[in-house]
KOLTOR-19767 format. One record per residue: residue in one letter; chain; z, y, x negated of N, C-alpha, C in turn. Coordinates in nm, 2 decimals. Atoms other than C-alpha are relative to their C-alpha. Layout:
N
A	A	Z	Y	X	Z	Y	X	Z	Y	X
...
REM end
This chain:
148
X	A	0.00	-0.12	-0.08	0.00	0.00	0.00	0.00	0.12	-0.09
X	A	0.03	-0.09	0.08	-0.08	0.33	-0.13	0.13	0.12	0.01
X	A	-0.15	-0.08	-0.07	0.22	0.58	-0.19	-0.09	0.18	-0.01
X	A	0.01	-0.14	0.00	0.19	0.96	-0.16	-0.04	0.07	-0.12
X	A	0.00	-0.05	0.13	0.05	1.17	-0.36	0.07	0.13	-0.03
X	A	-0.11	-0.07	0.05	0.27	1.39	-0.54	-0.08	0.15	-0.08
X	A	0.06	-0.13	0.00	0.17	1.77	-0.57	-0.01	0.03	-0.14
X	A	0.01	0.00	0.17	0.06	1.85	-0.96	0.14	0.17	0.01
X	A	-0.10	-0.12	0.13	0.32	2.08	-1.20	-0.08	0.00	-0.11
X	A	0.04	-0.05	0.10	0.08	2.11	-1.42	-0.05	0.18	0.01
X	A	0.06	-0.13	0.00	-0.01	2.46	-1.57	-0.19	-0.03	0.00
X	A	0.10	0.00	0.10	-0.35	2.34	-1.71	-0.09	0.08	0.10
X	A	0.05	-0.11	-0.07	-0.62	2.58	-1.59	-0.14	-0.12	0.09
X	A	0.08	0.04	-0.08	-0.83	2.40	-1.28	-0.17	0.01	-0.04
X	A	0.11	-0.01	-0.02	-1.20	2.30	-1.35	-0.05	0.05	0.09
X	A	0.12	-0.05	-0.14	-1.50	2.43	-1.15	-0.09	-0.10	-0.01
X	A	0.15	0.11	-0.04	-1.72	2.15	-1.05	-0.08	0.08	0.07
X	A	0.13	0.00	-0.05	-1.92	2.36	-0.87	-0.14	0.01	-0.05
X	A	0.15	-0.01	0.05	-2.31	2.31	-0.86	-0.03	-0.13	0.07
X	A	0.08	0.09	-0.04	-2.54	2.06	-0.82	0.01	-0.11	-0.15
X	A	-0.01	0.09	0.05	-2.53	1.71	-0.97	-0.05	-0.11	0.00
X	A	0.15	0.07	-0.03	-2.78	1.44	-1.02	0.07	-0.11	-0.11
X	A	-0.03	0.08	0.09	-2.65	1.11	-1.19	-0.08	-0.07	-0.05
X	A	0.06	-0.01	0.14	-2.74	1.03	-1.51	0.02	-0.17	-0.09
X	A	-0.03	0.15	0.02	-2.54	0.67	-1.59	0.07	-0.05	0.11
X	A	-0.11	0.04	-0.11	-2.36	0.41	-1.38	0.06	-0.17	-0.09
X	A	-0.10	0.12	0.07	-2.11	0.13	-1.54	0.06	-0.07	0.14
X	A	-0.07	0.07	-0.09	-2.03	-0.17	-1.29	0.00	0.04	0.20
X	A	0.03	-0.07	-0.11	-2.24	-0.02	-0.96	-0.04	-0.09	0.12
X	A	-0.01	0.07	-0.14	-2.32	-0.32	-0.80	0.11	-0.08	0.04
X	A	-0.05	0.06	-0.02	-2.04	-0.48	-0.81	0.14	0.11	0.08
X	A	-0.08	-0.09	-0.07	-1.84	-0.17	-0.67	-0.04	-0.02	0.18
X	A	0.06	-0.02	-0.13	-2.11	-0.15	-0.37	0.04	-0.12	0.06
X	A	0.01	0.14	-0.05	-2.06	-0.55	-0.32	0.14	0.02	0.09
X	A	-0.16	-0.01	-0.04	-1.63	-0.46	-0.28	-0.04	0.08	0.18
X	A	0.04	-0.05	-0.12	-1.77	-0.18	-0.04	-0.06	-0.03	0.15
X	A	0.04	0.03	-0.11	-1.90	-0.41	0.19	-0.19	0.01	-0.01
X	A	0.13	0.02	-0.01	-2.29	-0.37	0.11	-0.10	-0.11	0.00
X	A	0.07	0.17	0.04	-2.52	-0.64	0.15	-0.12	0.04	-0.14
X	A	0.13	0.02	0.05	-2.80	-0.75	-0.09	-0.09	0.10	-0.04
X	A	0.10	-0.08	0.01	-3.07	-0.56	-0.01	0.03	0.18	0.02
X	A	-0.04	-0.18	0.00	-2.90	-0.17	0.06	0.06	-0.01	-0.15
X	A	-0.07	0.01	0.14	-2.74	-0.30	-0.30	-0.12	0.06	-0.08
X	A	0.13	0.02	0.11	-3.09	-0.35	-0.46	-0.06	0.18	0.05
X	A	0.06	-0.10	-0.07	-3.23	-0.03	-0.27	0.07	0.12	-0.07
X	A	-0.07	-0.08	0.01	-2.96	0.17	-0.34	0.02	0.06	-0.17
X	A	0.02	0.00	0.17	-2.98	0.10	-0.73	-0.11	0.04	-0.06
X	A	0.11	-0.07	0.04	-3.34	0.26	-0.72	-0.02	0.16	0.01
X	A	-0.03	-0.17	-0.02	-3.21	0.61	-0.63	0.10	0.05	-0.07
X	A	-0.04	-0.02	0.10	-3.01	0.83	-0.86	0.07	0.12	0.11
X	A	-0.10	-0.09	-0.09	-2.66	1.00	-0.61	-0.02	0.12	-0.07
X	A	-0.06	-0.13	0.00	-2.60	1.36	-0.60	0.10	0.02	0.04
X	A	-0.09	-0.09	-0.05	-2.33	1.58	-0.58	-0.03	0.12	0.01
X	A	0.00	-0.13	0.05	-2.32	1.90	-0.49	0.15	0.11	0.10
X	A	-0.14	-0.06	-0.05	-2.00	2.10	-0.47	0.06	0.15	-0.02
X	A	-0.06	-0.14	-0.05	-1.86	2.42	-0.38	0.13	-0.01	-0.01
X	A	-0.15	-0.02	0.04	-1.53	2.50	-0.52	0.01	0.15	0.02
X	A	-0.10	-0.12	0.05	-1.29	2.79	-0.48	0.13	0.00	0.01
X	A	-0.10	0.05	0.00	-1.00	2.73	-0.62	0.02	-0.15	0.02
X	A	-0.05	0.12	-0.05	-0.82	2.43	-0.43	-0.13	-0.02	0.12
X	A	0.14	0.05	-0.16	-1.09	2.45	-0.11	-0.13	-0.05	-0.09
X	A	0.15	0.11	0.03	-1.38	2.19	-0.20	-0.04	-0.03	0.12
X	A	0.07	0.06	-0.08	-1.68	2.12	-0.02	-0.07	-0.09	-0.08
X	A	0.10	0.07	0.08	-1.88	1.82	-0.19	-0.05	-0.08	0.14
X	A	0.10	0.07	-0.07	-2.16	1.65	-0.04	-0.05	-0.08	-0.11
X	A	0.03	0.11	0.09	-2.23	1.30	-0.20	-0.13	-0.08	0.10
X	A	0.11	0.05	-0.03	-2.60	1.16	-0.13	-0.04	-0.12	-0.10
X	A	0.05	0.12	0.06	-2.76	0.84	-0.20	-0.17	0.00	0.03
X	A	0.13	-0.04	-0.09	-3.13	0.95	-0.14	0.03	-0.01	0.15
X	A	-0.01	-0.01	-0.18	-3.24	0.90	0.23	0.10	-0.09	0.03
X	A	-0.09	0.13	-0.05	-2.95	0.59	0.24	0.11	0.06	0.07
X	A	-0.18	-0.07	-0.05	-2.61	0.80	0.27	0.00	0.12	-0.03
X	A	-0.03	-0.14	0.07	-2.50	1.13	0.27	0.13	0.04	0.13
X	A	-0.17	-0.06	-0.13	-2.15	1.26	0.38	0.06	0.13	-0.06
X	A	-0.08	-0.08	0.05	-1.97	1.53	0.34	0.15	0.06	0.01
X	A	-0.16	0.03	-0.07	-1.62	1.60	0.29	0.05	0.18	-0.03
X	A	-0.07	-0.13	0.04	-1.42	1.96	0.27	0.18	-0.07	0.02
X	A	-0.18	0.04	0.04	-1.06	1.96	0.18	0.05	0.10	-0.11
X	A	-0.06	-0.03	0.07	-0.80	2.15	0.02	0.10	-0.09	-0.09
X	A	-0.04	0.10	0.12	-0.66	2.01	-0.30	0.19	0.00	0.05
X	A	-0.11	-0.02	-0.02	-0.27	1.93	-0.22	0.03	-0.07	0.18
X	A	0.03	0.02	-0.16	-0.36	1.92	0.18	-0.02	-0.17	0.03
X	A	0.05	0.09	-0.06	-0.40	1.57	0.38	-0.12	0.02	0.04
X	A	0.13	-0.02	-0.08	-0.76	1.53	0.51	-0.01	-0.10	0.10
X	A	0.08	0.10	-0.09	-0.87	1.29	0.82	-0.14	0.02	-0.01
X	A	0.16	0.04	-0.04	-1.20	1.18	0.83	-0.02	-0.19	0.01
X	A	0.04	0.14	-0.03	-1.41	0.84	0.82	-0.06	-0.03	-0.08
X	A	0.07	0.08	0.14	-1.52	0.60	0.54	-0.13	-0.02	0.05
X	A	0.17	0.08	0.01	-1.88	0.47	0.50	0.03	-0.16	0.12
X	A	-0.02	0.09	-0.11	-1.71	0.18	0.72	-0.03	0.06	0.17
X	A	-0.03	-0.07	-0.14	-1.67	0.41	1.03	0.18	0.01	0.05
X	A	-0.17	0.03	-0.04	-1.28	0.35	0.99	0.05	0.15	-0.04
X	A	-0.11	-0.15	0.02	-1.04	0.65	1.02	0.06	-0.02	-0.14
X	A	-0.08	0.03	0.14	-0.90	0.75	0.68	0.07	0.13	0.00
X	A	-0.06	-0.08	0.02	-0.65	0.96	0.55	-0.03	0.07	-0.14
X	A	0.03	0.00	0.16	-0.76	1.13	0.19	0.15	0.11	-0.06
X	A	-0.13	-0.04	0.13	-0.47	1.28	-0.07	-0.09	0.05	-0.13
X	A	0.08	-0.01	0.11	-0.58	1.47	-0.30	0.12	0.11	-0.15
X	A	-0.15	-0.03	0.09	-0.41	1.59	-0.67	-0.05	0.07	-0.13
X	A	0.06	-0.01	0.11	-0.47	1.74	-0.96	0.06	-0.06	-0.11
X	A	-0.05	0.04	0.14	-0.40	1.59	-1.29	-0.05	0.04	-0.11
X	A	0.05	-0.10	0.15	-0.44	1.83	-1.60	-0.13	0.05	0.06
X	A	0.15	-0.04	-0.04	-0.79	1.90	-1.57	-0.08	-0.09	0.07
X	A	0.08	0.07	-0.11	-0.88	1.60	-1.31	0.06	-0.01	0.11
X	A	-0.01	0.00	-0.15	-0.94	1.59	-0.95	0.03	-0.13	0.04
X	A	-0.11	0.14	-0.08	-0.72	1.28	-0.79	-0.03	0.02	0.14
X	A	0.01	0.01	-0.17	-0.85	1.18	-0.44	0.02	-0.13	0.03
X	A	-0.06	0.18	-0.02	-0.70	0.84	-0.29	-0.04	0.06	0.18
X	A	0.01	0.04	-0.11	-0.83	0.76	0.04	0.04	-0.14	0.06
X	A	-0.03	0.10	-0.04	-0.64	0.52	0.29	-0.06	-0.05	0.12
X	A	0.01	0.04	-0.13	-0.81	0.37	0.58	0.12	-0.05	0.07
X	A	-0.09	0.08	-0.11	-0.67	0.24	0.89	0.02	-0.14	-0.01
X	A	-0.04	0.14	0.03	-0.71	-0.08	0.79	0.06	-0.09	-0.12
X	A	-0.10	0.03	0.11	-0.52	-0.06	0.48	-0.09	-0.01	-0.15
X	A	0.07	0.00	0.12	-0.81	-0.01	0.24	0.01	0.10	-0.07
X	A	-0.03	-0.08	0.10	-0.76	0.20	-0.04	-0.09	0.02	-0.12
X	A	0.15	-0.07	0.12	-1.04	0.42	-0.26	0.01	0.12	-0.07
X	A	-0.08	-0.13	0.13	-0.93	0.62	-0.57	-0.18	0.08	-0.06
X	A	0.06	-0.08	0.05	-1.14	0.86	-0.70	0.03	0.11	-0.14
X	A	-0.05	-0.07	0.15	-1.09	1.02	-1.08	-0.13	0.13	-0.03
X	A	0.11	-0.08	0.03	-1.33	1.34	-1.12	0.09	0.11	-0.15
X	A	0.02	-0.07	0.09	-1.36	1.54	-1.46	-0.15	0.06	-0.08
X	A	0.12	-0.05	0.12	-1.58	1.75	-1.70	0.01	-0.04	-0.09
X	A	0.02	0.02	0.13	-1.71	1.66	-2.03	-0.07	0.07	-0.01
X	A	0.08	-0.09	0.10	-1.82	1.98	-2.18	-0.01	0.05	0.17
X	A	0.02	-0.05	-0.07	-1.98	2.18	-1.93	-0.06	-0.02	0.08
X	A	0.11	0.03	-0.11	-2.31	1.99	-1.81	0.03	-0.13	0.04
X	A	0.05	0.11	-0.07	-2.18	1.68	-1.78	0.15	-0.06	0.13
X	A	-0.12	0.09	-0.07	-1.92	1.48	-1.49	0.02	-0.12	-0.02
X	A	-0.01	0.14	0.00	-1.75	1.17	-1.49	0.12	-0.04	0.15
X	A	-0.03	0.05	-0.15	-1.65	1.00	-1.16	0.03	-0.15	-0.04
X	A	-0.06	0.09	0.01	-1.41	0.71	-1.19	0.03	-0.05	0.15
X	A	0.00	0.08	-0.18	-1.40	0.47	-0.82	0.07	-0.12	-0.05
X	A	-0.06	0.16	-0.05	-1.17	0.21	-0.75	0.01	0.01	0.13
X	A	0.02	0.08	-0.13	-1.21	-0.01	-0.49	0.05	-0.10	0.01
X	A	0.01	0.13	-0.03	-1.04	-0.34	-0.42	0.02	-0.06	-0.10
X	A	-0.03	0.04	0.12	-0.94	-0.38	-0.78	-0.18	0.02	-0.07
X	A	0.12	0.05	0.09	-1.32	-0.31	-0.86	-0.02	0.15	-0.06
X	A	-0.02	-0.17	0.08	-1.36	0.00	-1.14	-0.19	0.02	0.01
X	A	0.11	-0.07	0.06	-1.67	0.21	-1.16	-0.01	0.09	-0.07
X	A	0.01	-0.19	0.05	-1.77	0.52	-1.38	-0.15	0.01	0.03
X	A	0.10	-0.06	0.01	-2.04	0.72	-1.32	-0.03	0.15	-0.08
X	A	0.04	-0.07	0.07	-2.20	0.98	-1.51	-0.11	0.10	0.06
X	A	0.07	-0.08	-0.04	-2.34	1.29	-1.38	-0.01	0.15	-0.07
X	A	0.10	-0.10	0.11	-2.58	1.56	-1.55	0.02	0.15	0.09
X	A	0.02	-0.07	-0.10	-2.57	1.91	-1.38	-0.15	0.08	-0.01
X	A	0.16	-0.06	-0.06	-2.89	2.05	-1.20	-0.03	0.07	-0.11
X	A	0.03	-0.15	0.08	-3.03	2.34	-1.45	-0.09	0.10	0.10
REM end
């Protein structure tokens, strides 16, 4: 079960992710999608298109919109600190938590059904992101370039 997330004390000075974002590598993608519930062929499909992000920060208020070509695309807003409700890629009610840690974004989403999906966001350097997903004990990173 997932516990609370606990409001950052750090001083460190908050990234800006925003922009546009176009991934660049992916470590352990299908075996993330498989945890996720994907079959087969949205696996195989899904591994021929290259996600975006693109996010609007000010401050703690984020808006990111995460696309998978024409397959998926959702968007989430939330203040950092704040509880969010919304709905997973399952259609299940979820609760998201979100945190900062030094200079990374901490988002843990809990569904209704007791599923739990961590999210690790950072910069390396200026142009590039790294996006850490657990799922189900399954780890991914991804690697994302930003637009120019």
């Amino acid at each position: 079960m997932a516990t609370a997330v606990e409001p950052s004390t750090s001083t460190t000075t908050k990234p800006d992710f925003s922009g546009s974002w176009v991934s660049v590598g992916v470590e352990n993608a299908d075996a993330f999608m498989k945890a996720a519930g994907m079959g087969y062929m949205k696996r195989k499909m899904a591994a021929t298109v290259s996600p975006t992000n693109d996010i609007k920060q000010d401050g703690d208020a984020i808006e990111l919109t995460f696309a998978v070509g024409k397959f998926f695309s959702k968007t989430m807003t939330f203040t950092v600190g704040t509880p969010t409700k919304s709905k997973d890629m399952r259609g299940k009610d979820t609760t998201m938590e979100s945190r900062w840690e030094g200079s990374k974004l901490i988002t843990v989403s809990t569904a209704s059904d007791g599923v739990v999906f961590s999210a690790e966001r950072y910069l390396d350097g200026d142009d590039k992101m790294i996006l850490v997903s657990k799922l189900k004990g399954v780890v991914s990173t991804r690697t994302f370039a930003r637009k120019k």
